[in-house]
C-alpha positions, 0 to 999 in steps of 0.5 A: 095461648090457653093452657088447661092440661098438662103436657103429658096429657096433652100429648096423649090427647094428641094421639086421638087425632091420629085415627077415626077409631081406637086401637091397641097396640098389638093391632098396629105395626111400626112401620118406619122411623130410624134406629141409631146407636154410637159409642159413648167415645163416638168412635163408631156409630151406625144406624137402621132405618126401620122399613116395617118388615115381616121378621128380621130386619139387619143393618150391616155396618161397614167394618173397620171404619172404627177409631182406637182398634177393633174394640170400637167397631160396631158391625151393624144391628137387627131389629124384630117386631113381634106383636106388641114386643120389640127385639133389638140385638147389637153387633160389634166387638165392644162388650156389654160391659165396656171396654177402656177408661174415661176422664173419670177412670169408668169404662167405656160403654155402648152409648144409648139407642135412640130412635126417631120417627120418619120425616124428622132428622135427630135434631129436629125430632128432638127439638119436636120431642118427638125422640126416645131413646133406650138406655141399656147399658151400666154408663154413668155418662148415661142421664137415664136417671130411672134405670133401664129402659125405655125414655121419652121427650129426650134431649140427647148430649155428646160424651165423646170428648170426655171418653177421649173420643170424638166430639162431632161426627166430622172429627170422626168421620176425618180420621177414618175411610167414611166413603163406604155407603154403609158407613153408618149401617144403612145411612152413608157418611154423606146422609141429611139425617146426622148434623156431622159438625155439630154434636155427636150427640151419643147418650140421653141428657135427660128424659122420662121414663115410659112405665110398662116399657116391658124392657128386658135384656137378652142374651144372645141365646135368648135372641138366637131363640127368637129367630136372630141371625148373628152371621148377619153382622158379624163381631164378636159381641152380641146382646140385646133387649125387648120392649114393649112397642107402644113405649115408643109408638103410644096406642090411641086413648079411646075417642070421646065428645068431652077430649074433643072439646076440650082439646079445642077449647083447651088451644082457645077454640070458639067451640060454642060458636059451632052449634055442635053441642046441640047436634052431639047431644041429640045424638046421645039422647037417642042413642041412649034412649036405644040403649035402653030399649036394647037393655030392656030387651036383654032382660027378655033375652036373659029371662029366656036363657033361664027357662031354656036353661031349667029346661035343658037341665030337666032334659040331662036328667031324664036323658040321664035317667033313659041312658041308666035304664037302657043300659040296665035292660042290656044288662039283665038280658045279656046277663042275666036272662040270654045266659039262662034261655042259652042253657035251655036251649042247651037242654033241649040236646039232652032229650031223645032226638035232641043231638041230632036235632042240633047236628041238623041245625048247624046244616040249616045254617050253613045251607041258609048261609049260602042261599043268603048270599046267593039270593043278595048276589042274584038281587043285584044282577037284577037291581043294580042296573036299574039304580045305575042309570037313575044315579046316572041321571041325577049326575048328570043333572047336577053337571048341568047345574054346576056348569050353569053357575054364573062367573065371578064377573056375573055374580058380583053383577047380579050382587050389587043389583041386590045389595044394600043401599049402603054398599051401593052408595060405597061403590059410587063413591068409590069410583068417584074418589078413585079418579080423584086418587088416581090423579092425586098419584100421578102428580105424587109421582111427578112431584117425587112423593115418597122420597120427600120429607113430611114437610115437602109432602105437606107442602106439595099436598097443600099446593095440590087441589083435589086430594087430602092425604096427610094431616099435619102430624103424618097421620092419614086424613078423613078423605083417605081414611073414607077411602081406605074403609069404603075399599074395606066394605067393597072387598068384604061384600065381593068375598062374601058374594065369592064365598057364596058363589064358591060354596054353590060350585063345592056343594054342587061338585061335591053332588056330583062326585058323590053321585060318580062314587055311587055310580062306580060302586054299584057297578062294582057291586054289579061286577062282583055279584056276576063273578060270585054268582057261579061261585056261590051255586057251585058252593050250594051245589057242593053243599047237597053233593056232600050230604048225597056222598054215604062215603064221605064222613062229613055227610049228615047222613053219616053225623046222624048215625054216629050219633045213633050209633053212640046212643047204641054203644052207651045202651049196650054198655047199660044192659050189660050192667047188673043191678043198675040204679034208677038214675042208669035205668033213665040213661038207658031209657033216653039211649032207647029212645034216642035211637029210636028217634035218630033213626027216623031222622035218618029214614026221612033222607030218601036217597032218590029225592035227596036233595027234597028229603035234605031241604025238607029235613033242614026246614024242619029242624027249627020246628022240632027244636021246639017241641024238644024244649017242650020235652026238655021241660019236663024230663026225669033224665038225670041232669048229671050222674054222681056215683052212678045215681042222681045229682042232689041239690045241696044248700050251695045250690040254694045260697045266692050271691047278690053284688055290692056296688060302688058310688059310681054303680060298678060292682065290686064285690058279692055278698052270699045269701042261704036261704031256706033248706027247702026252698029255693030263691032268686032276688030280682034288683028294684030301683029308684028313679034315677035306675040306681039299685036300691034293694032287692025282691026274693022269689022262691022257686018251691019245685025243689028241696036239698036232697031232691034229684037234680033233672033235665026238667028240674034244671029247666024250669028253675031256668025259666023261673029265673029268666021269666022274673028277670024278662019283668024287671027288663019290661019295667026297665024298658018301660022306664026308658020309653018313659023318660024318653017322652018327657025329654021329648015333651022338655024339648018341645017346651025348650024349642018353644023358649028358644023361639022366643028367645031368638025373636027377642034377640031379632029385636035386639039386633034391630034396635042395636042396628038403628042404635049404630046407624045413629053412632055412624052419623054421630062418628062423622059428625065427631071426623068432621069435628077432628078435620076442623080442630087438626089446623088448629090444634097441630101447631099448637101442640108442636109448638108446646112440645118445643116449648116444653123442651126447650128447658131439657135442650138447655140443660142438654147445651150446657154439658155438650158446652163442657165437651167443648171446653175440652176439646178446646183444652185437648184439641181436635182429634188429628192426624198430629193430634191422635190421643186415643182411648187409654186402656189402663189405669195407668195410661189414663192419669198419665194422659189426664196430668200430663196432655199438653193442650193443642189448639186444633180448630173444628174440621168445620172451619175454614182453618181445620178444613186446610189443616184436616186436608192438608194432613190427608185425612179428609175428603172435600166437600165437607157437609152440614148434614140436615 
């Protein structure tokens, strides 16, 4: 045989065969094989056969099917797969730590785990080497020559008799009740997995370390965490471990042309006689020539990227810039400005007429107020009908739309006439290989299939003309594989053809319940405006009869003569005053006046046309607010009395606190200005073009001078000064906006248009990567069908090396199970006349070392130790060789 790898990479390269594609081992679960554990003394064993379930698996041990005492019972164990982590945890009442002493005075431990693939017994998976095994314990019996963990291409020894224990498992099994079909947790006494009188193999000989096996011990906290059971087993013991899953179950190394060949050149396959390297190279010719062409067009797609990206950067700064200047215009009008236009407006209740003026505006508010929602309500009892019977029909269209959507059977058969030539092709070949498969399961059901052994499975395929399942290593085979994936592509096409039919009825449904939803609230709306509507023109009716009532003190008749009434009371008081200054002289000018000009309100309600006077006045107000700004503007009234005179302007009136900002724009202090004495001065912010405040203009207002008496008109119009600098510094920030807000649209435009060609250059690309992967597909059944070519050959050449190459380690393995033989020999066979047992103290062990008589029992086995086993009442008939 050729040689050219070694066997650690052989046996990796033997993994490549297992599947069409690569994998990692968080994609992939183990689904079978068996777990078995026994004391290093064999005097308990038990077993789980592994079945790939979801969560926690348990193996319940039979209890009391122990020898030596209660120490020495196993009670089962669980196994957990979480991903890419494997979670074992062991029941029993033997520590961790061990417990009783051997011929060399070191405790008695767990032995080690071992694990074995499905369709192989122990023996035969470890003469495969196929068998890992799990030391986790402190045994010195132990050969994990590397420490805890994870090992593979393991030859496993027996320890039994050097922990005064059980040689083989049917010297075991004789001294205890072993007719529980839980004898060995999910295995029975009676079971072709264990050899019974051969080797209780029980610890690892020899083997490799898995690097990375990711093995850690946990405690039974650490378990209970991860969802352990402890009442599944019962005991008084409980520990465990993790590891990694592909320690045991190695992900697939990636597929390539040269593993290919040199797999089948390294097992002396004629591999130049296939013309095969021809064809791969004209496939990666091609494929790399699309590679390239796809790369070129990468670069285009990224030049695109660039420019869209500098573009959408200059769009974040004039956003940036919009947003500053729009929050700057809300900010000098709702401060700065409103805040002064307020007052004025204010002012104009200081004017002759004023007050009364804004009692009647408060009526006009709260008459429009009424009349508003009067004329909504009568708005809907007109409209609402109207829109009710078109929603109506739009739902009912809608309806009749999602009753015409075809069924899932009609859908799918409108689909497949539209699908692509690839889909159509899957479906024929589906229903094609499906009768071959169907055949194919009906003779594996007469043939008893899934009981059989990987060996009896191949050989009844082999027999079986028409269906490939299995390749030699178990794997699945191309034929079943191209099932398995046309399967997948026909699934995927029907769900998305569902999907789509499913998205029309939601969108559809969803119409009509938005229309239903529109319907019942516009005849909500209709309900409520007819059940208002009386209401409202009781309220607007109650609203005049009010005003009509000259007893009632809210009446704005009567709120006008009080205000008249006032300015009378406050002229009295003035003209009763002796030497009054010039400031009391204009109060008692304005009292006159307003008097004058309250009274000719309240002449304008006419007490027989009530109702007309009262609208006619309230329409009106608005108006005449005006012209009282107007005289606002330029009163000489005292704006204020000190000590009965004029309220002066002072130099704090004249100083100005400009804010000071932080980095982030926030005011977080003032500093004061005072300015000239005789003028007075406003400072309007100036910006730069990102809308930060860099500095400040000053404007000064030189109506007025410190001394100067403070009047309704001065007051005003250092208002309006104010707000009409500040309505600039708006307009300018307005402008700004409506600035930025152009270009940004004007960088979108051009960024659309980058995109736009950005996306055809990535429809290319796609194009060119669908010819690329078209080629890649017919590349991949050129390498399966490479694969279905080399597997024959290959297989039993890489068992065969594995056998081979453990045969060293089974020898080295044979020679110390030989040394348990010889003590057995020197110590007899465990019987009933025999017993021996564990000893427990230092003491009891050198007693039994110096002073055990030899005695010669033969193996259960034989001929003689089946007479002296059932003639002593401890065995059953019917001893087996267990295969």
């Amino acid at each position: 045989m050729k040689r050219i790898f070694s066997v650690g990479t052989k046996l990796a390269l033997t993994a490549l065969l297992l599947n069409a594609s690569s994998q990692k081992a968080e994609g992939f679960a183990l689904t079978d094989g068996v777990f078995s554990l026994f004391l290093e003394c064999n005097n308990d064993g038990t077993a789980l056969v592994f079945e790939g379930v979801d969560g926690w698996q348990y193996s319940q041990d039979a209890t009391g099917d122990m020898t030596d005492g209660d120490s020495y019972d196993l009670t089962g164990m669980g196994v957990f797969q979480n991903g890419n982590e494997m979670f074992v945890a062991i029941g029993g009442n033997m520590p961790l730590l061990g417990t009783g002493l051997d011929r060399n005075l070191d405790r008695i431990f767990p032995g080690d785990l071992f694990f074995t693939p499905a369709g192989q017994n122990f023996q035969q998976s470890m003469e495969a080497g196929n068998l890992h095994a799990i030391h986790f314990s402190g045994s010195s019996d132990s050969g994990a020559d590397s420490g805890l963990g994870v090992y593979k291409n393991v030859a496993a020894k027996g320890v039994g008799m050097q922990n005064f224990g059980h040689r083989t498992l049917d010297n075991y099994e004789a001294l205890v009740d072993s007719s529980e079909n839980n004898f060995y947790g999910n295995l029975g006494a009676d079971n072709p997995y264990f050899n019974g009188n051969g080797t209780g193999y029980n610890v690892i000989a020899g083997g490799d370390r898995v690097a990375n096996d990711g093995f850690q011990m946990l405690t039974a906290t650490e378990l209970t965490a991860e969802g352990f059971n402890q009442n599944s087993l019962g005991g008084t013991e409980f520990f465990g471990f993790k590891f990694n899953l592909d320690a045991i179950v190695p992900p697939e190394p990636p597929k390539d042309i040269e593993t290919l060949k040199g797999i089948g050149e390294g097992y002396g396959f004629d591999w130049d006689g296939q013309g095969w390297d021809g064809q791969l190279d004209s496939f990666e010719g091609t494929i790399g020539n699309l590679q390239t062409e796809i790369d070129n067009i990468q670069t285009e797609v990224e030049g695109y990227q660039d420019k869209i990206d500098a573009h959408q950067a200059q769009i974040d700064t004039y956003n940036e810039r919009q947003a500053a200047a729009e929050a700057e215009v809300k900010r000098l009008q709702k401060q700065e400005i409103n805040p002064l236009n307020g007052k004025n407006n204010n002012a104009a209740k200081k004017v002759p007429g004023g007050e009364a003026n804004s009692q009647i505006k408060k009526e006009l508010s709260a008459r429009n107020q009424i009349v508003n929602n009067l004329n909504e309500v009568e708005e809907t009892i007109s409209e609402n009908p109207q829109k009710i019977i078109d929603a109506e029909a739009k739902r009912d269209q809608k309806q009749t739309q999602l009753g015409n959507v075809p069924t899932q059977e009609e859908a799918l058969e409108l689909a497949k006439q539209k699908a692509d030539e690839t889909t159509k092709d899957a479906y024929v070949a589906v229903a094609e290989l499906e009768s071959q498969k169907e055949a194919w399961e009906e003779y594996k059901q007469e043939k008893k299939w899934e009981n059989s052994s990987l060996q009896k499975k191949l050989e009844l395929q082999s027999e079986y003309d028409g269906w490939i399942e299995l390749r030699n290593d178990g794997s699945l085979a191309k034929q079943e594989q191209e099932l398995i994936f046309l399967n997948e592509l026909i699934a995927g096409f029907e769900t998305e053809v569902e999907n789509e039919r499913q998205g029309k009825i939601d969108k559809l449904q969803k119409q009509v319940n938005n229309f239903q939803n529109k319907i019942d609230t516009l005849e909500q709306e209709l309900t409520d405006a007819i059940s208002s509507k009386p209401q409202l023109e009781q309220e607007l009716d109650d609203f005049y009869n009010q005003h009509f009532d000259s007893d009632n003190d809210e009446s704005l008749q009567q709120k006008l003569a009080d205000i008249r009434d006032n300015s009378e009371e406050k002229w009295e008081r003035l003209n009763n005053k002796n030497n009054r200054t010039p400031a009391q002289e204009k109060e008692m000018a304005f009292h006159a006046q307003n008097i004058i000009d309250t009274q000719k309100l309240l002449d304008e309600i006419d007490g027989t046309t009530e109702q007309l006077s009262i609208d006619n006045l309230l329409d009106e107000a608005n108006e005449h607010f005006n012209t009282l700004k107007a005289e606002a503007r330029d009163s000489d009234r005292p704006d204020g009395l000190d000590s009965n005179n004029f309220k002066t302007y002072t130099d704090q009136d004249l100083t100005v606190k400009i804010p000071v900002y932080d980095e982030d724009g926030n005011i977080v202090d003032y500093t004061t200005h005072k300015f000239d004495a005789e003028d007075l001065t406003v400072e309007i912010p100036v910006y730069d073009e990102d809308g930060n405040i860099i500095n400040y203009t000053t404007h000064t207002f030189d109506r007025v001078q410190v001394g100067d008496p403070k009047t309704i008109g001065s007051e005003y119009q250092l208002r309006e000064f104010e707000a009409r600098l500040f309505e600039v510094a708006r307009n300018q920030r307005e402008q700004v906006k409506i600035q930025n807000k152009a270009l940004s649209q004007s960088e979108v435009a051009l960024l659309q248009e980058d995109v736009e060609s950005r996306n055809e250059a990535e429809s290319q690309k796609a194009d060119v990567i669908a010819q690329q992967q078209d080629q890649i597909e017919l590349q991949n059944d050129l390498l399966r069908d490479i694969e279905e070519t080399l597997v024959p050959f290959i297989d039993e050449a890489i068992a065969a090396e594995k056998r081979e190459n453990m045969e060293e380690r089974l020898a080295a393995a044979e020679v110390e199970n030989q040394r348990e033989q010889e003590l057995e020999e020197e110590f007899g066979v465990r019987t009933d006349r025999n017993i021996g047992g564990v000893p427990t103290t230092r003491e009891e062990a050198l007693t039994r070392l110096n002073d055990t008589d030899s005695v010669s029992t033969p193996e259960p086995s034989s001929l003689m130790g089946l007479i002296a086993v059932i003639g002593a009442g401890f065995a059953s008939l019917g001893r087996r060789y267990k295969r």
